[in-house]
C-alpha positions as CSV (number, residue, x, y, z in Angstrom):
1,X,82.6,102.1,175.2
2,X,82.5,99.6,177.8
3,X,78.9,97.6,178.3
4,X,78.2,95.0,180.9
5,X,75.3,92.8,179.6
6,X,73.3,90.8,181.7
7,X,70.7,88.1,180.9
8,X,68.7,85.6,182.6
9,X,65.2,85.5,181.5
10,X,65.2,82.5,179.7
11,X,66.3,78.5,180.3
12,X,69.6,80.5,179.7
13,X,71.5,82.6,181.9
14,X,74.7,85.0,180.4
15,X,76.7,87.7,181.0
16,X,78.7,89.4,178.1
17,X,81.4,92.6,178.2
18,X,82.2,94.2,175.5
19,X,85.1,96.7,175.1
20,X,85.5,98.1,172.3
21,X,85.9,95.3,170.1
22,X,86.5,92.6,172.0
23,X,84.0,91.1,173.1
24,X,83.8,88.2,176.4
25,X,81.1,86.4,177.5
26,X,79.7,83.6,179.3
27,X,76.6,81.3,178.3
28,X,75.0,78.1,180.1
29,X,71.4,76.5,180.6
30,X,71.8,76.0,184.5
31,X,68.4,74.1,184.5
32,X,68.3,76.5,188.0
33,X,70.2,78.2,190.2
34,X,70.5,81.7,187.7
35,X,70.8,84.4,190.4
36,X,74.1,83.0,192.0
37,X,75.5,82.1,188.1
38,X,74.5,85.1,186.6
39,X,76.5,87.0,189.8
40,X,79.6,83.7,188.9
41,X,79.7,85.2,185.4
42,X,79.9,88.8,186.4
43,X,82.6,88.0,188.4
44,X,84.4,85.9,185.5
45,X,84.2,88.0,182.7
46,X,85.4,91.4,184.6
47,X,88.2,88.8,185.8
48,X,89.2,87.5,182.4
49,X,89.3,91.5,181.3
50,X,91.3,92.9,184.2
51,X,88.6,95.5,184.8
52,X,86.2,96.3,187.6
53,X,82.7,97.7,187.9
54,X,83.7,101.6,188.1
55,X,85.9,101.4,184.8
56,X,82.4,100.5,182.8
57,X,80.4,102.7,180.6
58,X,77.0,101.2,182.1
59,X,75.4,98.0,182.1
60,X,73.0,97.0,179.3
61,X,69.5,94.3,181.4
62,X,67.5,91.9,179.6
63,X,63.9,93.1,180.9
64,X,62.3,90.0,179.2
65,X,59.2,89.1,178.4
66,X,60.5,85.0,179.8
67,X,60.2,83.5,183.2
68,X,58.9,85.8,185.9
69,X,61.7,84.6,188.2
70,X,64.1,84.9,185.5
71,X,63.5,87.9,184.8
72,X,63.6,89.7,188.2
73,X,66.7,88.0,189.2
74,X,68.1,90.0,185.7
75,X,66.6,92.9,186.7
76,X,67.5,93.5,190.1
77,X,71.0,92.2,189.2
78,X,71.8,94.8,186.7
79,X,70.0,97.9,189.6
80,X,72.4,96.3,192.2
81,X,75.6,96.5,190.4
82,X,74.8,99.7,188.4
83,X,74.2,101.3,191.8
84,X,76.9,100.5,193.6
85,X,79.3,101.7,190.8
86,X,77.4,104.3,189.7
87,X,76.5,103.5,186.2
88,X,73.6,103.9,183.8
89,X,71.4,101.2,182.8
90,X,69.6,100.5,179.4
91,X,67.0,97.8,178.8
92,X,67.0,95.2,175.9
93,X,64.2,92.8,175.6
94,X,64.9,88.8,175.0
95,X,62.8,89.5,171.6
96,X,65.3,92.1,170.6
97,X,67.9,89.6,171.6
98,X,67.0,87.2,169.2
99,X,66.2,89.3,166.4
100,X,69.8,90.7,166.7
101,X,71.6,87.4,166.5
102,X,69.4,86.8,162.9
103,X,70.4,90.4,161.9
104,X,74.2,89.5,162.6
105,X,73.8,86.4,159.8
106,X,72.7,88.7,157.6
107,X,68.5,88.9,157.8
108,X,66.8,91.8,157.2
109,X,63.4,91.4,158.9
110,X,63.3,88.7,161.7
111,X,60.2,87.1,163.6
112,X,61.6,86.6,166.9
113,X,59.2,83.7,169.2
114,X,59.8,81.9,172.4
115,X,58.2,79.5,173.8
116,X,55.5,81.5,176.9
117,X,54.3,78.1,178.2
118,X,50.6,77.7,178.9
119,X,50.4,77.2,175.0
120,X,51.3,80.7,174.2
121,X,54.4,82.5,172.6
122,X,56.2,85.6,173.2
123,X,56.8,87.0,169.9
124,X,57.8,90.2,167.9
125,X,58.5,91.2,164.3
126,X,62.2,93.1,163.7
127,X,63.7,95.0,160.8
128,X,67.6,95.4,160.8
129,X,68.2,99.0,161.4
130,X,72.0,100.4,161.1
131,X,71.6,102.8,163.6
132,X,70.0,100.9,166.7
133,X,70.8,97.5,165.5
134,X,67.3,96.7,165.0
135,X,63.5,98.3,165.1
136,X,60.4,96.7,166.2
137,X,57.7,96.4,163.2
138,X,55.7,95.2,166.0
139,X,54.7,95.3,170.0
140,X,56.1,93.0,171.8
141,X,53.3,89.9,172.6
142,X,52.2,87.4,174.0
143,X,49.3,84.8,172.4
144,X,49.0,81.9,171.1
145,X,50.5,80.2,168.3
146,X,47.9,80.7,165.5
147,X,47.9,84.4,166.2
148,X,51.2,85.2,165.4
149,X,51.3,87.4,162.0
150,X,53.9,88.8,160.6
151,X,53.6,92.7,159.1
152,X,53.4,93.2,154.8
153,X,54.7,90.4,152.6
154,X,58.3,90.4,152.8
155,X,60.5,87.6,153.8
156,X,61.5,87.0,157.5
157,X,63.5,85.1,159.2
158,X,62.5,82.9,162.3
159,X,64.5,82.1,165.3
160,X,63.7,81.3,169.0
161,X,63.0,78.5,170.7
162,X,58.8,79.2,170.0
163,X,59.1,77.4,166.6
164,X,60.6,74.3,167.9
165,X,57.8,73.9,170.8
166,X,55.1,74.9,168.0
167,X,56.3,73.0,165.0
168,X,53.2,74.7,162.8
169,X,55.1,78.2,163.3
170,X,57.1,76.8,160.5
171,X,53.9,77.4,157.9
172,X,53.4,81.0,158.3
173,X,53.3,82.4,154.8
174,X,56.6,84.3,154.0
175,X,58.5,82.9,156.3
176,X,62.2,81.5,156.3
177,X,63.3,79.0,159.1
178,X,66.6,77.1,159.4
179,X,65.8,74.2,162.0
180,X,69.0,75.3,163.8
181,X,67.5,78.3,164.6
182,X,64.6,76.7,166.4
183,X,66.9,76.5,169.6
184,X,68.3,79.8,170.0
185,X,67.8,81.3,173.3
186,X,68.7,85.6,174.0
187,X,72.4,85.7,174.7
188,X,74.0,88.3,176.7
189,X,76.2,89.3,173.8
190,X,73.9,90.5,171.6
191,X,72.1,92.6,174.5
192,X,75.9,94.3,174.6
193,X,76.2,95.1,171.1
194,X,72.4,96.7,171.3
195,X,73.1,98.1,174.6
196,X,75.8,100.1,173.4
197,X,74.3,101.6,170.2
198,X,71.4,103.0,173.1
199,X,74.0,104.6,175.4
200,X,75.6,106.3,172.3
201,X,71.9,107.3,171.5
202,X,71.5,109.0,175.1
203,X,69.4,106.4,176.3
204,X,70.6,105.5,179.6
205,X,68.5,105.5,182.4
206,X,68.9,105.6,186.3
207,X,69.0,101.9,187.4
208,X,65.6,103.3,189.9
209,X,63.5,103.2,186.1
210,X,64.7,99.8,185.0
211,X,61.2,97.5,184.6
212,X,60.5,94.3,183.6
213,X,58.7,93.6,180.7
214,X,56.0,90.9,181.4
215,X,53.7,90.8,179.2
216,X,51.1,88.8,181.1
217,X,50.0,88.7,184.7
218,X,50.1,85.1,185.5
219,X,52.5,82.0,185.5
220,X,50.2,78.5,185.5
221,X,47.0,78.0,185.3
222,X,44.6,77.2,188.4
223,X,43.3,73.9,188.8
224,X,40.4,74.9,187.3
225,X,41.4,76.2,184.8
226,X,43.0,72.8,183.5
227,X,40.0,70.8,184.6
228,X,38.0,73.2,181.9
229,X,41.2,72.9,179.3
230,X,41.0,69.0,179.8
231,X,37.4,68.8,179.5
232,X,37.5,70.9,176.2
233,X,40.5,68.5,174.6
C-alpha cells in the first residue's frame, strides 16, 4: 500500500510516502511559510520515488489539535490533492503522532503533550495497540498543565514538546520522561505508518469529511483578558 502523509500543524511541517517498506520523507521547522513547503515536499518525495499522485493508495492528514493556521493549511492540502487524483483520505491527530513515535522505541502506554500556548497543553493518553498502531485511553484535550492526569497506575512514557515548555509535567506520578523527548514535534512518517493500518481497516473517507480537530475556539487572548491575567500574577 502506498500512503501520502501530510503534516503541518505544528512549528514543524512534513510530508512522508511510504511504499511498502520504504519509507521517504521530508521534515523542517520553517519558522513560516508551511503551505508553500508542505506543497515543496509533496513535490520532492513523489520526485525522489518516481511516482505521481494517481499511483497512491490515499493520502493519510494531520487534523491537529496545533496552530489554527497550521492546521488548515494541512487540511485543505491533503482535500486538494486527494481530489484531484481521486484518492481517499484518513485523519491522524498530532497526539496520535507522537504517541506512535514512543510506541516505535518500544513504550507501551504514552502521554502525548504539546505545548497549546495561552498556558495550556494539548494532551492525550495512548496504549500501543498491534492492530491500529495505537488506542486512545483518553479524549483528546486541551487544559492546563496541572490538569493533565494520566489513566490507572501504570507506567507511561512522555514525549512532546508540552513537557519542555511546562518543566513540572515531569512530576506526574508514574511517569517516565527522557529529556530528549521533550522536543519531539508529530512527524509525517509516523502519520504514514498509522495512516495505512486505517485504510487496511476500511477507514477511508471522502476528502469532502476531512475536519480539523481544534479543540478550542480561540487563538490569543483579548486585551482584557491579559490586563485581568496580569492584575492576578
Amino acid at each position: 500500500m502506498r500512503v501520502l502523509a501530510l503534516d503541518a500543524a505544528t512549528e514543524a511541517c512534513s510530508v512522508a510516502l511510504l511504499d511498502g517498506t520504504d519509507l521517504i520523507g521530508r521534515f523542517e521547522e520553517p519558522g513560516r511559510g508551511h503551505a508553500e513547503r508542505l506543497l515543496g515536499m509533496v513535490d520532492e518525495v513523489l520526485a525522489e520515488s518516481g511516482l505521481g499522485l494517481c499511483a497512491l493508495d490515499g493520502i493519510a492528514a494531520s487534523v491537529g489539535p496545533g496552530g489554527f493556521t497550521g492546521v488548515r493549511i494541512t487540511v485543505a492540502a491533503a482535500q486538494g490533492l486527494a481530489f484531484g487524483a481521486g484518492l481517499g483520505v484518513v485523519p491522524v491527530s498530532t497526539l496520535e503522532s507522537l504517541a506512535a513515535q514512543a510506541v516505535s522505541r518500544g513504550a507501551s502506554r504514552v502521554l502525548a503533550c504539546l505545548d497549546a500556548r495561552m498556558h495550556e497543553v494539548y494532551w492525550g493518553a495512548f496504549l500501543a495497540d498491534a492492530p491500529r498502531g495505537v488506542l486512545a485511553l483518553s479524549p483528546p484535550r486541551v487544559s492546563g498543565a496541572d490538569a493533565v492526569r494520566m489513566p490507572g497506575d501504570a507506567p507511561y512514557r512522555g514525549i512532546g514538546r508540552g513537557f519542555g515548555a511546562y518543566p513540572a509535567l515531569g512530576a506526574l506520578p508514574n511517569l517516565v520522561l527522557d529529556p530528549a523527548d521533550c522536543t519531539r514535534l508529530p512527524n509525517a512518517r509516523e502519520i504514514a505508518v498509522l495512516g495505512r493500518l486505517r485504510f487496511a481497516a476500511g477507514e477511508a473517507l471522502d476528502p469532502a469529511d476531512l475536519t480539523p480537530l481544534y479543540l478550542r475556539d480561540k487563538v490569543a487572548f483579548t486585551a482584557a483578558e491579559r490586563a485581568e491575567r496580569a492584575g492576578r500574577s
